[in-house]
N, C-alpha and C positions, 0 to 999 in steps of 0.2 A: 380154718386153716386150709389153705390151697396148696396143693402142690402142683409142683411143672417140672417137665422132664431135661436129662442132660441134653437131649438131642436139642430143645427149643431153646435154652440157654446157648448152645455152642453156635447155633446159625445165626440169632440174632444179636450175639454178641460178635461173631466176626462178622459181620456185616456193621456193627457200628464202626469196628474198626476201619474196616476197608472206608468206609466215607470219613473219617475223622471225625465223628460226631461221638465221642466217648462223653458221657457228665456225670455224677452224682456228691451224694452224700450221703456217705452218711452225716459229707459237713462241710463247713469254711475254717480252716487252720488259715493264721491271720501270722503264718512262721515265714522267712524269707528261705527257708531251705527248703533240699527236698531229701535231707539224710535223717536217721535218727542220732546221731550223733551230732550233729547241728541243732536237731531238734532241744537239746539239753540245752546246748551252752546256748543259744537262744532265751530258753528258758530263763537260763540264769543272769540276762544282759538284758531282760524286761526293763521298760520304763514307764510306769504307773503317768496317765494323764495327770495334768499339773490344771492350776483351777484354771489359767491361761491356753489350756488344750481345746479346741474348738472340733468336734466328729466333722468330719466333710458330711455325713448321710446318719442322722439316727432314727434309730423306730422304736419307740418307748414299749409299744405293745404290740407282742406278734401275736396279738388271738387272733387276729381274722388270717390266719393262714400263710403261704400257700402248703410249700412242702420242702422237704429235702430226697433228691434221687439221687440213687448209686447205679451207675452203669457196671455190672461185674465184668472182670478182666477173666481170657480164658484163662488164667493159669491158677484162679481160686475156683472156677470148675473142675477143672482138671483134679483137685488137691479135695474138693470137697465127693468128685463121682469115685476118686480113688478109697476113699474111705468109707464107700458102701452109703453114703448119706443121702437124704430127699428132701432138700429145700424146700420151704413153702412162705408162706406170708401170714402174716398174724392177726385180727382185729382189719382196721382202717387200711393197711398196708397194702399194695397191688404189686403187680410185678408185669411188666407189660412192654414190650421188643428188649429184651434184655437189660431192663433198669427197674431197680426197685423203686418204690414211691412213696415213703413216710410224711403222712398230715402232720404237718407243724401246728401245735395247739394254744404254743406262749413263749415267752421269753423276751427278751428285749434285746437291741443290737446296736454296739458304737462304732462307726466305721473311721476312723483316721484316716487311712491311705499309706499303700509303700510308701512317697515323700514326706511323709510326716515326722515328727521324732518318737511318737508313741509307740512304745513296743510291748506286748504285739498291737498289733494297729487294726485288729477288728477284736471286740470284745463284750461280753453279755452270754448270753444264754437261752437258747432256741429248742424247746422243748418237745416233745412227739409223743403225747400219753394216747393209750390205748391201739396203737401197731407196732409191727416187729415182724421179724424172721425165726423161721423155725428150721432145726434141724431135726432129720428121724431115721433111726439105722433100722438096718432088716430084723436085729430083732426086738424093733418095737419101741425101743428109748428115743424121748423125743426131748429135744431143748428148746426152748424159747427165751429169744432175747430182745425184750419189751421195753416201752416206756422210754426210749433215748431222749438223754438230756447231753446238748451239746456245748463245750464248752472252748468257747474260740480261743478266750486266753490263753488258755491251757494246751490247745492242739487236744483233746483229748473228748472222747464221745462215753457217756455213763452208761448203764442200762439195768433191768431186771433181770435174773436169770432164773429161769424157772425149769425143773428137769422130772419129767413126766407128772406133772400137774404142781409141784411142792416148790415154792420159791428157796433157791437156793441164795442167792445175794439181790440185795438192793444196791442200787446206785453203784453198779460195779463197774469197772473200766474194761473198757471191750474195744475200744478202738483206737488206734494213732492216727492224727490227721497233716497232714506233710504238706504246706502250701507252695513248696518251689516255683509249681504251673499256675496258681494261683492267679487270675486274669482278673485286673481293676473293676470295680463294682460296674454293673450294667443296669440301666433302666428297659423294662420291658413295659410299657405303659406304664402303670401306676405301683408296679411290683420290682423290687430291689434283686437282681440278682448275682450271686456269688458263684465263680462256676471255677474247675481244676485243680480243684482239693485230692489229691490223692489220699486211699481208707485203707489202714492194714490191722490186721488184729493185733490186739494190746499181747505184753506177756503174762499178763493175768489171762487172759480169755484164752488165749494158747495153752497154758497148763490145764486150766478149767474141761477145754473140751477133750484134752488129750487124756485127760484122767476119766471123763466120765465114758469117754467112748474107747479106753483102752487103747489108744494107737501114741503112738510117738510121731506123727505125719501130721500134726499142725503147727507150723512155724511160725515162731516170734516173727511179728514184721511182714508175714504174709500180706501181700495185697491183694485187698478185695476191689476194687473198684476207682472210680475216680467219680466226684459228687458235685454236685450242682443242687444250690440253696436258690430259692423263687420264696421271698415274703413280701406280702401286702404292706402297705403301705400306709393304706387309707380304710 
């Protein structure tokens, strides 16, 4: 588990600002909003592919890689150096000019496309076992939130949480993913990627941390970041 200080977080995350180069993920929300209340009734205005449904881009198997990164936004630094916390990175996980970098280990992806009539219009499930991020207060409580399994239909990222070594939930909802910005798939050579997924924490993970770390200062809908998906292809 590494840790990195608020200082290296705040420079290099305004500097991604100042050049526009924000990305991560913790994922690809395949939503045409960028509300959570849009997010719902989206939800509920799904339309399941028909056998006549053709993906514009599918990848049956994401083992060969690459990753999902989350550019963190100041204002979940801000929210996390206010609550006494020390960020760090878990397993396979990096954190490097202010973006985190989760190895995608599996899952599969169907990409439709906004023109399409498929809603949501990217869908499968892109998995990230053995990294994560951790959180740890001064005294000493440390959480880790492992194992992300993402899930595009849903808009919605899973994970483990673990709070000073004893798993407290599996496959728990921890993140909102908000595709409003959400830019048409890209080819980088042979790697597919997904990039302007805005990441906020779920209100599961907001009660969760605020109860384990005693504060009332983690908000429903917090945004962590904005995420960019890079998978192999080949």
């Amino acid at each position: 588990m590494n840790a990195f200080t608020r200082k290296n977080i705040t420079k290099t995350t305004l500097g991604l600002v100042a050049s526009g180069a924000l990305v991560f993920s913790l994922a690809a929300c395949s939503m045409d909003s960028g509300s959570s209340s849009d997010t719902s009734s989206s939800s509920s205005s799904s339309s399941e592919p028909s056998a006549a449904s053709t993906p514009a881009a599918s990848i049956a198997d994401l083992s060969n890689g690459v990753d999902t990164q989350v550019a963190v936004d100041q204002s979940f630094v801000d929210a996390i150096t206010s609550l006494g916390l020390t960020p760090g990175v878990v397993g396979t996980a990096t954190f490097t000019d202010g973006t985190f970098s989760f190895p995608i280990t599996g899952g599969n992806v169907d990409y439709y496309g906004p023109d399409s009539d498929v809603r949501p219009y990217v869908q499968g499930e892109i998995d990230h076992d053995g990294s994560g991020l951790s959180l740890t207060s001064a005294d000493g409580t440390v959480v880790e939130l492992t194992d992300f399994r993402i899930d595009p239909g849903e808009s919605k990222l899973y994970g483990t949480v673990t709070a000073n070594g004893t798993v407290a939930a599996e496959d728990a909802y921890l993140f909102n993913l908000w595709g409003g910005t959400l830019k048409p798939i890209q080819m980088e050579g042979t790697n597919a990627v997904l990039e302007g997924t805005t990441v906020h924490i779920s209100p599961d993970a907001a009660a969760l941390l605020n109860q384990t770390f005693k504060t009332d200062a983690v908000q429903d809908e917090m945004l962590v970041g904005v995420a960019k998906i890079t998978a192999a292809t080949e």
